[in-house]
C-alpha positions as CSV (number, residue, x, y, z in Angstrom):
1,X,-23.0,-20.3,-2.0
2,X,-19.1,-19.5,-1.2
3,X,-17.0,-20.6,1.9
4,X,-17.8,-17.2,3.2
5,X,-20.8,-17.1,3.4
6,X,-21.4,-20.5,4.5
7,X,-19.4,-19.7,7.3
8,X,-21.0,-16.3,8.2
9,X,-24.5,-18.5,8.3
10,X,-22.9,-20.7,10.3
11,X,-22.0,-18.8,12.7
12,X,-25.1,-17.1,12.9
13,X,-27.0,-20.2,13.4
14,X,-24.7,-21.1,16.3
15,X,-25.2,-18.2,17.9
16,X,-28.6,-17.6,18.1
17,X,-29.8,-21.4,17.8
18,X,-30.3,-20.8,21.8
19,X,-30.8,-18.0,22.6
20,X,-34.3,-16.6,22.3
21,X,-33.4,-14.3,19.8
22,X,-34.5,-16.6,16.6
23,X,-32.2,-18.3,14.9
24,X,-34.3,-18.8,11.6
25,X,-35.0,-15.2,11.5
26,X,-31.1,-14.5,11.8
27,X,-29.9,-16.9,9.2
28,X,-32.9,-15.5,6.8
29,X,-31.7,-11.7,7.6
30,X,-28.4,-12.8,7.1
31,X,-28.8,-14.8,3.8
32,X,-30.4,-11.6,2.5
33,X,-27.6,-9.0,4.0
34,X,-25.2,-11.1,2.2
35,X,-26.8,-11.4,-1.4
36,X,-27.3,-15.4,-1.2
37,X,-30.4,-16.1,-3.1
38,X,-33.2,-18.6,-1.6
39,X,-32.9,-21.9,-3.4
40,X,-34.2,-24.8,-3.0
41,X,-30.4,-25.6,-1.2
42,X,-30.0,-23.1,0.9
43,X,-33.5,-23.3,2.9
44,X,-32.0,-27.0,2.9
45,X,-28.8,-25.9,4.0
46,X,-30.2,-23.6,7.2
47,X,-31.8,-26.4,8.2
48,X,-29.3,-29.3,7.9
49,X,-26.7,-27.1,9.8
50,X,-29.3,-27.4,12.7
51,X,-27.6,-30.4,13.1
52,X,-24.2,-29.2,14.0
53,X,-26.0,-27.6,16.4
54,X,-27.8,-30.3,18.2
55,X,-24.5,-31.9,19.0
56,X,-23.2,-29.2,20.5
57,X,-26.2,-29.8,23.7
58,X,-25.6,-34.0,23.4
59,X,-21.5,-33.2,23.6
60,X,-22.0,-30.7,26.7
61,X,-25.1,-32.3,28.2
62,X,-23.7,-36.0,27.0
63,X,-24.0,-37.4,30.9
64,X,-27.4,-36.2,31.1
65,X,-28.7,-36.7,28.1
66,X,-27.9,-40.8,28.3
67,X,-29.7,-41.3,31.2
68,X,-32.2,-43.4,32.7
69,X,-34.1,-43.2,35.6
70,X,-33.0,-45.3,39.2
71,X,-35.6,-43.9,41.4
72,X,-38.0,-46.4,42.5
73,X,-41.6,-46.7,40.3
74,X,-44.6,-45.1,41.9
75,X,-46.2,-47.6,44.1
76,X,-48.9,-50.2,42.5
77,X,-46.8,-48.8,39.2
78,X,-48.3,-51.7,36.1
79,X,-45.5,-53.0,33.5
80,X,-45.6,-49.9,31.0
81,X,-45.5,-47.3,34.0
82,X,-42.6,-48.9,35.3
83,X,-41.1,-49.3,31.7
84,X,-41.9,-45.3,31.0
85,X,-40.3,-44.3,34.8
86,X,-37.2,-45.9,33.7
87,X,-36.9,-44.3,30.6
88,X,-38.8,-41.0,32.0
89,X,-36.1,-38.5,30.3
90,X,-36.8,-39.7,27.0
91,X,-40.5,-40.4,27.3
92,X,-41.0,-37.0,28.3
93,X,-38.9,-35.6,25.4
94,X,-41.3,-37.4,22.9
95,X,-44.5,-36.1,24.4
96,X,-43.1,-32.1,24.3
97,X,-41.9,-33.2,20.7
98,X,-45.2,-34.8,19.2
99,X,-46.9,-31.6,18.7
100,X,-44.1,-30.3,16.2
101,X,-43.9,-33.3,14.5
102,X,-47.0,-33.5,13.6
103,X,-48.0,-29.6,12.6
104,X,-44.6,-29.8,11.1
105,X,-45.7,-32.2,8.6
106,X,-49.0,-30.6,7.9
107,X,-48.2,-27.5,7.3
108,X,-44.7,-27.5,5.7
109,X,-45.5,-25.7,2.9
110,X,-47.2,-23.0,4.6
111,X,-43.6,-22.5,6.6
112,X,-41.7,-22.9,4.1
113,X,-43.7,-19.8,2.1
114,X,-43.1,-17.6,5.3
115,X,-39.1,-18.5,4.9
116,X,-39.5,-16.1,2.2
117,X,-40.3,-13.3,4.2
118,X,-38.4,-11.0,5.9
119,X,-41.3,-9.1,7.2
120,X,-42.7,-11.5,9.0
121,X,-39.4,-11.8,11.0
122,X,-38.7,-8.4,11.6
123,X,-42.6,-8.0,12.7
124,X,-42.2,-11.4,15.1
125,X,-38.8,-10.1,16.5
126,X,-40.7,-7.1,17.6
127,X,-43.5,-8.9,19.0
128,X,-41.3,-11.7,20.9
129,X,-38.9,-8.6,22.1
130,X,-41.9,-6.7,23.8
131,X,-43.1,-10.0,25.0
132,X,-39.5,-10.9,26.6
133,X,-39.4,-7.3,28.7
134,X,-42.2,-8.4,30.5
135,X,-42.0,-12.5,30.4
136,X,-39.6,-12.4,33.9
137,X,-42.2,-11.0,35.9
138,X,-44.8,-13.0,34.5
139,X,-42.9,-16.4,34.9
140,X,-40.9,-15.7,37.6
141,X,-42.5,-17.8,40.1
142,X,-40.6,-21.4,38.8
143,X,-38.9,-24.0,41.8
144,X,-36.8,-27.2,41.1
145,X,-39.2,-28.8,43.7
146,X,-42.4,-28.5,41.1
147,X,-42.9,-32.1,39.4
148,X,-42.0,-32.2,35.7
149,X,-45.4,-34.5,34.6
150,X,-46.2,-35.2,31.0
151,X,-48.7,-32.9,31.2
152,X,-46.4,-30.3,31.2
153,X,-44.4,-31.6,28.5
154,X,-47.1,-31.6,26.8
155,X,-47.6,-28.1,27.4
156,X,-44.2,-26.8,26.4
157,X,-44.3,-28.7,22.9
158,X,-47.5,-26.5,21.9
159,X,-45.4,-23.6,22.7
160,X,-42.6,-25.1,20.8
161,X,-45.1,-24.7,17.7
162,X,-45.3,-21.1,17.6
163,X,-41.7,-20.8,16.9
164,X,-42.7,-22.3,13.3
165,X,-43.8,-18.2,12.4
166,X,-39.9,-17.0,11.5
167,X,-38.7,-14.6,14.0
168,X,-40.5,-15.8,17.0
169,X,-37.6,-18.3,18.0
170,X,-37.5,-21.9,19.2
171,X,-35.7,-21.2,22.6
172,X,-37.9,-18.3,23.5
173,X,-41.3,-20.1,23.0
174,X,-40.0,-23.4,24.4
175,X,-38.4,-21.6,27.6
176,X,-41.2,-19.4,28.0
177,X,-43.4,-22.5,28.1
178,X,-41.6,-24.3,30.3
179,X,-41.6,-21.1,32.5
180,X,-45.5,-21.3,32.3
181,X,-45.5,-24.7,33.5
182,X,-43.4,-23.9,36.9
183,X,-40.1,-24.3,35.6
184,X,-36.8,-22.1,36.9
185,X,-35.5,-20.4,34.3
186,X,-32.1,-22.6,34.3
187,X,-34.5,-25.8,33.9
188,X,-36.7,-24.4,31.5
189,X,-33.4,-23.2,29.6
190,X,-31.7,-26.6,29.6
191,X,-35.0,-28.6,28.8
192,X,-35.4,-26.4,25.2
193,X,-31.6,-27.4,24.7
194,X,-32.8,-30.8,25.0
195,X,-36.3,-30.9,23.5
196,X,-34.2,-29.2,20.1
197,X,-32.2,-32.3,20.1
198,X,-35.4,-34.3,18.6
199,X,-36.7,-31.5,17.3
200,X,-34.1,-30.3,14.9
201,X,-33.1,-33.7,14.0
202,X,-36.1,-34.5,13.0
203,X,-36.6,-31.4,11.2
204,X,-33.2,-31.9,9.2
205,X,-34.0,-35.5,8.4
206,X,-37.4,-34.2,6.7
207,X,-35.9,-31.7,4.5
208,X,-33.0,-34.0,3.3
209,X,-36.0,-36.3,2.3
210,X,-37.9,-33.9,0.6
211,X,-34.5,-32.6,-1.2
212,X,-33.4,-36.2,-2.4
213,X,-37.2,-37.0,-2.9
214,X,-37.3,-34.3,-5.4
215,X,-33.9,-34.9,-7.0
216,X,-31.4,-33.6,-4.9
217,X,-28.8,-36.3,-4.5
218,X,-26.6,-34.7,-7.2
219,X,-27.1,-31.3,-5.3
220,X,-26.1,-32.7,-1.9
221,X,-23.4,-34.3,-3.3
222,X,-22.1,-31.4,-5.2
223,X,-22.5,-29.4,-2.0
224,X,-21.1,-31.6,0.5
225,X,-17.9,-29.7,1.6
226,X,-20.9,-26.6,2.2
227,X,-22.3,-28.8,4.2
228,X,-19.9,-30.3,6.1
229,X,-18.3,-27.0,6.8
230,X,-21.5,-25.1,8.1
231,X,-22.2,-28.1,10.8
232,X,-18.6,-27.9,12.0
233,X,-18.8,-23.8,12.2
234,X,-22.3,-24.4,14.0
235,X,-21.3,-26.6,16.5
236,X,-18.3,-25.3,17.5
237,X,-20.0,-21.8,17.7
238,X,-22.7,-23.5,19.7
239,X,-21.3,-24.8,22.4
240,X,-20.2,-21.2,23.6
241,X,-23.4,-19.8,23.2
242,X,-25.2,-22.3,25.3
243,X,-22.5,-21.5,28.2
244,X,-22.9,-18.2,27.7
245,X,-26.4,-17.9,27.7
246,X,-26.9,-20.2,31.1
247,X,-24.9,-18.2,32.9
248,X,-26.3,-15.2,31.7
249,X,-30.0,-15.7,31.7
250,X,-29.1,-17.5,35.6
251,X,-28.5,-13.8,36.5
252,X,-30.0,-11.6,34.4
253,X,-32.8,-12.6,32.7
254,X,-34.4,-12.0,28.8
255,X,-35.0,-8.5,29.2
256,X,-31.6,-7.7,27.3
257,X,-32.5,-10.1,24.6
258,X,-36.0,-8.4,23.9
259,X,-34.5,-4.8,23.7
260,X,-32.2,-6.6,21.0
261,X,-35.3,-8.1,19.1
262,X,-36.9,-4.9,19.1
263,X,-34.2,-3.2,18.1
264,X,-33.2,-5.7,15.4
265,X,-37.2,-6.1,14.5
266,X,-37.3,-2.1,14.2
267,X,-34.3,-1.4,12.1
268,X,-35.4,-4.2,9.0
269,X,-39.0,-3.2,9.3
270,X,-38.1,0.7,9.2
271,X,-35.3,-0.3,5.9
272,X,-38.2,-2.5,5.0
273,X,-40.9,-0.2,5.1
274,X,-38.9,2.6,3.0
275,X,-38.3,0.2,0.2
276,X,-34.4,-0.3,1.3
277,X,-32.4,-3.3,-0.3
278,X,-31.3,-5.5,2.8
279,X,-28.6,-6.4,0.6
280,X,-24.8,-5.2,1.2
281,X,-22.3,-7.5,-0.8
């Protein structure tokens, strides 16, 4: 893979790691569009570049994300429910991110078989984008006065599990749940940002395993300037998407972003369907 298009991914995966648009689905569209063939390094590659992007929400959300909680314990609170109050941020970040962690184990395989397929993203963008059109007026009923319980956490981690189908996107499924659960859509926004933190570490930590595990030191090590340059490009990229998208979702909502997935989803399936080559360079 060249400097090009390592940066080209890059930038793709920063701007759509957010946004409910799916950034999986992008970076596979993308690898195609550009020729890149799937090796075992470059499904390696979109994931560890993930990690670039998870900075981006600990560097502009760095004074929320180190935080414990002050508030008094709930009265007649034993040791471990005063310990977990204290720590509540984080405790609650680990129940949405149990659910992931442990589907993502037990089905890797299976996921990594659908990162072959660019019809299954262009079929989920479509489904997500209809689902978004409609998804404000469904949801649209969240306060900052509605209690944030583990329960709930709970809740949103299943959702974050669909996004394992390419092309249904993290941020969508994860802000969509929180939605569900009461959330505004700022909150729910900014919790996703958070709960990917875990999520994508963890995610990027796996397949480094699984690429040394299987004899991949040399490859890393060969590749290291690709990887270092992708994170950098993600991150940086990143950080203006995230601002852009609060501010933008804040006022108008996902119904923009769903006509995009449809439109996005329609235009591969169609090239798909006609036995096109998604491949330009």
């Amino acid at each position: 893979m060249s400097i090009f298009e390592t940066i080209i991914i890059a930038i793709v995966e920063g701007l759509t790691e957010f946004l409910p648009v799916s950034s999986t689905g992008h970076m596979i569209i993308t690898q195609n569009l550009l020729g890149v063939e799937s090796t075992e390094f470059v499904k390696a590659f979109t994931f560890i570049i993930q990690f670039g992007a998870i900075l981006s929400v600990v560097v502009l959300y760095w004074k929320r994300f180190f935080q414990l909680n002050h508030t008094p314990a709930p009265e007649g609170a034993n040791g471990i429910q005063r310990f977990l109050h204290k720590f509540d941020f984080y405790w609650k970040l680990f129940v949405a991110f149990v659910p992931a962690a442990v589907l993502g184990l037990l089905f890797s395989d299976a996921i990594d078989a659908m990162l072959e397929s660019v019809m299954v993203v262009a079929i989920m963008l479509i489904v997500g984008g209809v689902f978004m059109l409609f998804c404000d007026k469904i949801f649209n009923k969240g306060s900052d006065k509605t209690p944030f319980t583990e329960k709930r956490a709970f809740m949103v981690g299943l959702f974050q599990c669909i996004s394992m189908i390419p092309g249904v996107s993290r941020s969508m499924a994860t802000i969509v749940g929180g939605m569900s659960q009461g959330m505004t859509r700022k909150a729910a926004a900014e919790f996703s940002f958070f709960l990917a933190v875990p999520t994508m570490f963890g995610a990027t930590l796996y397949k480094m395993y699984k690429l040394l595990k299987e004899g991949g030191t040399e490859l890393i090590l060969n590749n290291m300037t690709t990887l270092i340059v992708g994170n950098v490009v993600a991150f940086v990229v990143a950080m203006l998407a995230i601002k852009f998208f609060i501010e933008y979702v804040q006022k108008y909502g996902f119904k923009a972003f769903g006509w995009y997935r449809i439109i996005v989803g329609g235009i591969i399936l169609v090239l798909l369907l006609t036995g096109h080559n998604l491949t330009i360079i």
